[in-house]
C-alpha positions in Angstrom: 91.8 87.1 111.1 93.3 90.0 109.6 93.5 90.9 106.1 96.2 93.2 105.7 96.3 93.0 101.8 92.7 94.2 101.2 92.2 97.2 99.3 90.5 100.1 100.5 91.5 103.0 97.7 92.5 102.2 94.2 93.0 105.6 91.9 93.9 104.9 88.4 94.9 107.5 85.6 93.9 110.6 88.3 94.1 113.9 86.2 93.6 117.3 87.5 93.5 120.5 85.0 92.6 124.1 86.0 91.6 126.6 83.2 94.4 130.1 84.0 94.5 133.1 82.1 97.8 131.8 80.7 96.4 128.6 79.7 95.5 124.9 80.9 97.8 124.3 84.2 97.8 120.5 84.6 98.5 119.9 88.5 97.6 116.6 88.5 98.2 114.4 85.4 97.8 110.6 85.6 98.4 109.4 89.0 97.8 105.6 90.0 97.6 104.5 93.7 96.6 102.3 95.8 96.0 102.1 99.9 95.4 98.8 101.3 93.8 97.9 105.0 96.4 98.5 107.7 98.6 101.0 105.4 
């Protein structure tokens, strides 16, 4: 039996900042995924 619907990955609310010489540069800023078995 295969379960095609099982999750392997779940990110939620994924932020990223980097501190610049101009300021805060926000590359990444509240990502939600998910990859499931098969995908």
């Amino acid at each position: 039996m295969t379960h095609h619907n099982e999750t392997l990955l779940a990110v939620n609310g994924l932020k990223t900042y980097f501190n610049t010489d101009d300021g805060v540069v926000k590359s990444v800023d509240g990502v939600t995924f998910h990859i499931n078995k098969g995908e």
